[in-house]
C-alpha positions as CSV (number, residue, x, y, z in Angstrom):
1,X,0.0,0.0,0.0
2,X,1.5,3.1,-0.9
3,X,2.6,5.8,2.2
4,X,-0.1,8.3,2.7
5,X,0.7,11.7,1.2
6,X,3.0,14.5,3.1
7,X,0.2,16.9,4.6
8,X,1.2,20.1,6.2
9,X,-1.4,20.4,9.0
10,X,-0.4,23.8,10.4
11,X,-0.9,25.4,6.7
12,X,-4.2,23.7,6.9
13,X,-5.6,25.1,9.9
14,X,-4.2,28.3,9.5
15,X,-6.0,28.5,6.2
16,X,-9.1,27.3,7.7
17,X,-9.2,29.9,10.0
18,X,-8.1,32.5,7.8
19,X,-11.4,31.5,6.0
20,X,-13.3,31.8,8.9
21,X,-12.3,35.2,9.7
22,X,-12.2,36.3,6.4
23,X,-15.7,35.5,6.0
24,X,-17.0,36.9,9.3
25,X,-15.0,40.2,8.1
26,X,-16.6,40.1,4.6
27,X,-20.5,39.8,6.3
28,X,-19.6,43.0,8.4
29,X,-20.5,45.2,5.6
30,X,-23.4,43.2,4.4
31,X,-25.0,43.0,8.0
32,X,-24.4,47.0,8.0
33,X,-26.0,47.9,4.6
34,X,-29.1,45.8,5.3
35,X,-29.4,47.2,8.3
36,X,-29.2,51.1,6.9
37,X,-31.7,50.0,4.1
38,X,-34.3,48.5,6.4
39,X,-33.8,52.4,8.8
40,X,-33.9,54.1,5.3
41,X,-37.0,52.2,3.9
42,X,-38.8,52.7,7.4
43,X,-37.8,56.2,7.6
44,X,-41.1,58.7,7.4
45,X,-39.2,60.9,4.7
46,X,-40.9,58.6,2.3
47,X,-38.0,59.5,-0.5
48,X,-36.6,55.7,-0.9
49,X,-33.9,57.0,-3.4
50,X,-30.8,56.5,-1.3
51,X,-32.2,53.1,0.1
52,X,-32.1,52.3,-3.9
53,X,-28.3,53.5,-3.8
54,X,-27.2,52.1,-1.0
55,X,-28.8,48.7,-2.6
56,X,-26.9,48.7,-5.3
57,X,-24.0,49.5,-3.9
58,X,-24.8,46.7,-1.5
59,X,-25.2,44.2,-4.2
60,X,-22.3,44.9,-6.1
61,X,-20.0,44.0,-3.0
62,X,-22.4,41.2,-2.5
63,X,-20.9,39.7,-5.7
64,X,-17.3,40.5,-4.8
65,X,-17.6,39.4,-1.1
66,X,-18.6,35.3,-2.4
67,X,-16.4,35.6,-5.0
68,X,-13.8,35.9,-1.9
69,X,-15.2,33.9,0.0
70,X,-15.3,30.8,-2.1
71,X,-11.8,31.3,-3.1
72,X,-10.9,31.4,0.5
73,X,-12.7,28.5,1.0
74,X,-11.5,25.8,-1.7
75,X,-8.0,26.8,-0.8
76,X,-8.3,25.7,2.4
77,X,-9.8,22.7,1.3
78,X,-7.6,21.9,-1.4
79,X,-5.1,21.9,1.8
80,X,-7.1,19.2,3.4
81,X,-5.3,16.3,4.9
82,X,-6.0,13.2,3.0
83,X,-6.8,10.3,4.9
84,X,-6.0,6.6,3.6
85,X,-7.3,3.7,5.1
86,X,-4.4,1.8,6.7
87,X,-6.0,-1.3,7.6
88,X,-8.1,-2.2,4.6
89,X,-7.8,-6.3,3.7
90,X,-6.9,-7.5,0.4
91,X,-10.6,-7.5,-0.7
92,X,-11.0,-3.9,-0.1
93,X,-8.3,-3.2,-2.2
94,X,-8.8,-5.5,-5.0
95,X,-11.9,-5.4,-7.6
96,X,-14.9,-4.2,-7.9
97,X,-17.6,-5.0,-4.6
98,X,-20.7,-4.6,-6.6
99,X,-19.0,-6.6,-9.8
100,X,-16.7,-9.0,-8.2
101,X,-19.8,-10.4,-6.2
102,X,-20.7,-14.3,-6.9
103,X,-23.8,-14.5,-9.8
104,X,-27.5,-13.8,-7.3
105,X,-29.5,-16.9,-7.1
106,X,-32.3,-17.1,-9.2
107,X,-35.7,-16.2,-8.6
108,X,-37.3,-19.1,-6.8
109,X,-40.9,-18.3,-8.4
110,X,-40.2,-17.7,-11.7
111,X,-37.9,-20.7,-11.9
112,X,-40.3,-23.2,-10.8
113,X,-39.1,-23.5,-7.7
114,X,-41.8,-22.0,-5.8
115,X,-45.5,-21.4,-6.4
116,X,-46.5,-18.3,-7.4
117,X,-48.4,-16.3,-5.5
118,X,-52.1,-15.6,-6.2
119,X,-53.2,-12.6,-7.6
120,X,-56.1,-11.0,-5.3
Protein backbone atom coordinates (compact mmCIF):
# COMPACT_ATOMS: atom_id res chain seq x y z
CA UNK A 1 0.00 0.00 0.00
CA UNK A 2 1.47 3.14 -0.95
CA UNK A 3 2.57 5.85 2.21
CA UNK A 4 -0.13 8.35 2.66
CA UNK A 5 0.66 11.68 1.19
CA UNK A 6 2.99 14.45 3.15
CA UNK A 7 0.16 16.92 4.65
CA UNK A 8 1.16 20.10 6.22
CA UNK A 9 -1.41 20.37 8.98
CA UNK A 10 -0.42 23.78 10.39
CA UNK A 11 -0.85 25.41 6.69
CA UNK A 12 -4.24 23.75 6.91
CA UNK A 13 -5.62 25.12 9.87
CA UNK A 14 -4.20 28.33 9.49
CA UNK A 15 -5.97 28.50 6.18
CA UNK A 16 -9.13 27.27 7.71
CA UNK A 17 -9.15 29.87 9.96
CA UNK A 18 -8.06 32.52 7.84
CA UNK A 19 -11.38 31.46 6.01
CA UNK A 20 -13.27 31.75 8.88
CA UNK A 21 -12.26 35.17 9.66
CA UNK A 22 -12.15 36.33 6.39
CA UNK A 23 -15.66 35.47 5.96
CA UNK A 24 -17.01 36.87 9.32
CA UNK A 25 -14.96 40.16 8.11
CA UNK A 26 -16.58 40.13 4.59
CA UNK A 27 -20.46 39.79 6.27
CA UNK A 28 -19.58 42.96 8.37
CA UNK A 29 -20.48 45.18 5.59
CA UNK A 30 -23.42 43.17 4.38
CA UNK A 31 -24.96 43.03 7.96
CA UNK A 32 -24.43 47.00 8.05
CA UNK A 33 -25.98 47.90 4.57
CA UNK A 34 -29.11 45.83 5.34
CA UNK A 35 -29.42 47.18 8.35
CA UNK A 36 -29.19 51.06 6.92
CA UNK A 37 -31.69 50.02 4.09
CA UNK A 38 -34.29 48.53 6.38
CA UNK A 39 -33.78 52.36 8.83
CA UNK A 40 -33.87 54.09 5.27
CA UNK A 41 -36.97 52.24 3.89
CA UNK A 42 -38.78 52.71 7.35
CA UNK A 43 -37.77 56.19 7.59
CA UNK A 44 -41.12 58.73 7.42
CA UNK A 45 -39.22 60.95 4.73
CA UNK A 46 -40.90 58.60 2.27
CA UNK A 47 -37.98 59.47 -0.46
CA UNK A 48 -36.60 55.70 -0.95
CA UNK A 49 -33.87 57.02 -3.43
CA UNK A 50 -30.76 56.49 -1.26
CA UNK A 51 -32.16 53.13 0.10
CA UNK A 52 -32.08 52.33 -3.87
CA UNK A 53 -28.33 53.51 -3.80
CA UNK A 54 -27.18 52.09 -0.96
CA UNK A 55 -28.78 48.72 -2.58
CA UNK A 56 -26.95 48.66 -5.26
CA UNK A 57 -23.96 49.54 -3.91
CA UNK A 58 -24.78 46.65 -1.51
CA UNK A 59 -25.19 44.19 -4.23
CA UNK A 60 -22.35 44.92 -6.15
CA UNK A 61 -19.97 44.04 -2.97
CA UNK A 62 -22.41 41.16 -2.53
CA UNK A 63 -20.94 39.74 -5.67
CA UNK A 64 -17.32 40.47 -4.84
CA UNK A 65 -17.58 39.39 -1.10
CA UNK A 66 -18.58 35.29 -2.42
CA UNK A 67 -16.39 35.62 -4.97
CA UNK A 68 -13.82 35.90 -1.91
CA UNK A 69 -15.19 33.86 0.02
CA UNK A 70 -15.35 30.83 -2.07
CA UNK A 71 -11.82 31.30 -3.10
CA UNK A 72 -10.93 31.41 0.52
CA UNK A 73 -12.70 28.46 1.05
CA UNK A 74 -11.55 25.83 -1.71
CA UNK A 75 -7.97 26.84 -0.77
CA UNK A 76 -8.30 25.74 2.42
CA UNK A 77 -9.85 22.74 1.28
CA UNK A 78 -7.64 21.90 -1.39
CA UNK A 79 -5.10 21.94 1.80
CA UNK A 80 -7.10 19.24 3.43
CA UNK A 81 -5.31 16.32 4.90
CA UNK A 82 -5.98 13.21 3.04
CA UNK A 83 -6.75 10.33 4.90
CA UNK A 84 -5.98 6.61 3.63
CA UNK A 85 -7.29 3.65 5.08
CA UNK A 86 -4.37 1.80 6.66
CA UNK A 87 -6.03 -1.33 7.63
CA UNK A 88 -8.12 -2.22 4.65
CA UNK A 89 -7.81 -6.30 3.70
CA UNK A 90 -6.87 -7.51 0.45
CA UNK A 91 -10.58 -7.51 -0.72
CA UNK A 92 -11.05 -3.88 -0.08
CA UNK A 93 -8.33 -3.17 -2.15
CA UNK A 94 -8.80 -5.49 -5.04
CA UNK A 95 -11.86 -5.41 -7.62
CA UNK A 96 -14.88 -4.25 -7.90
CA UNK A 97 -17.58 -5.01 -4.62
CA UNK A 98 -20.70 -4.61 -6.65
CA UNK A 99 -19.04 -6.64 -9.83
CA UNK A 100 -16.73 -9.00 -8.25
CA UNK A 101 -19.75 -10.41 -6.17
CA UNK A 102 -20.67 -14.33 -6.89
CA UNK A 103 -23.76 -14.52 -9.82
CA UNK A 104 -27.45 -13.79 -7.31
CA UNK A 105 -29.52 -16.92 -7.06
CA UNK A 106 -32.31 -17.06 -9.21
CA UNK A 107 -35.65 -16.20 -8.60
CA UNK A 108 -37.31 -19.13 -6.82
CA UNK A 109 -40.87 -18.32 -8.45
CA UNK A 110 -40.22 -17.66 -11.68
CA UNK A 111 -37.87 -20.73 -11.90
CA UNK A 112 -40.34 -23.24 -10.81
CA UNK A 113 -39.13 -23.48 -7.66
CA UNK A 114 -41.82 -22.05 -5.84
CA UNK A 115 -45.49 -21.41 -6.44
CA UNK A 116 -46.46 -18.27 -7.39
CA UNK A 117 -48.43 -16.28 -5.51
CA UNK A 118 -52.10 -15.58 -6.16
CA UNK A 119 -53.16 -12.60 -7.60
CA UNK A 120 -56.14 -10.97 -5.34
Amino acid sequence: MPSPLPVDRVEYRRLLWRSRVGTAVLAVPLVLGVTQIVTLVASDDGDTRPAAFVFLFLSLYTIAAVWWAVRLWRRSFAARPVVLAVDATYAEQVGVPGLDDPAPARHRSLSGEQELPPRW
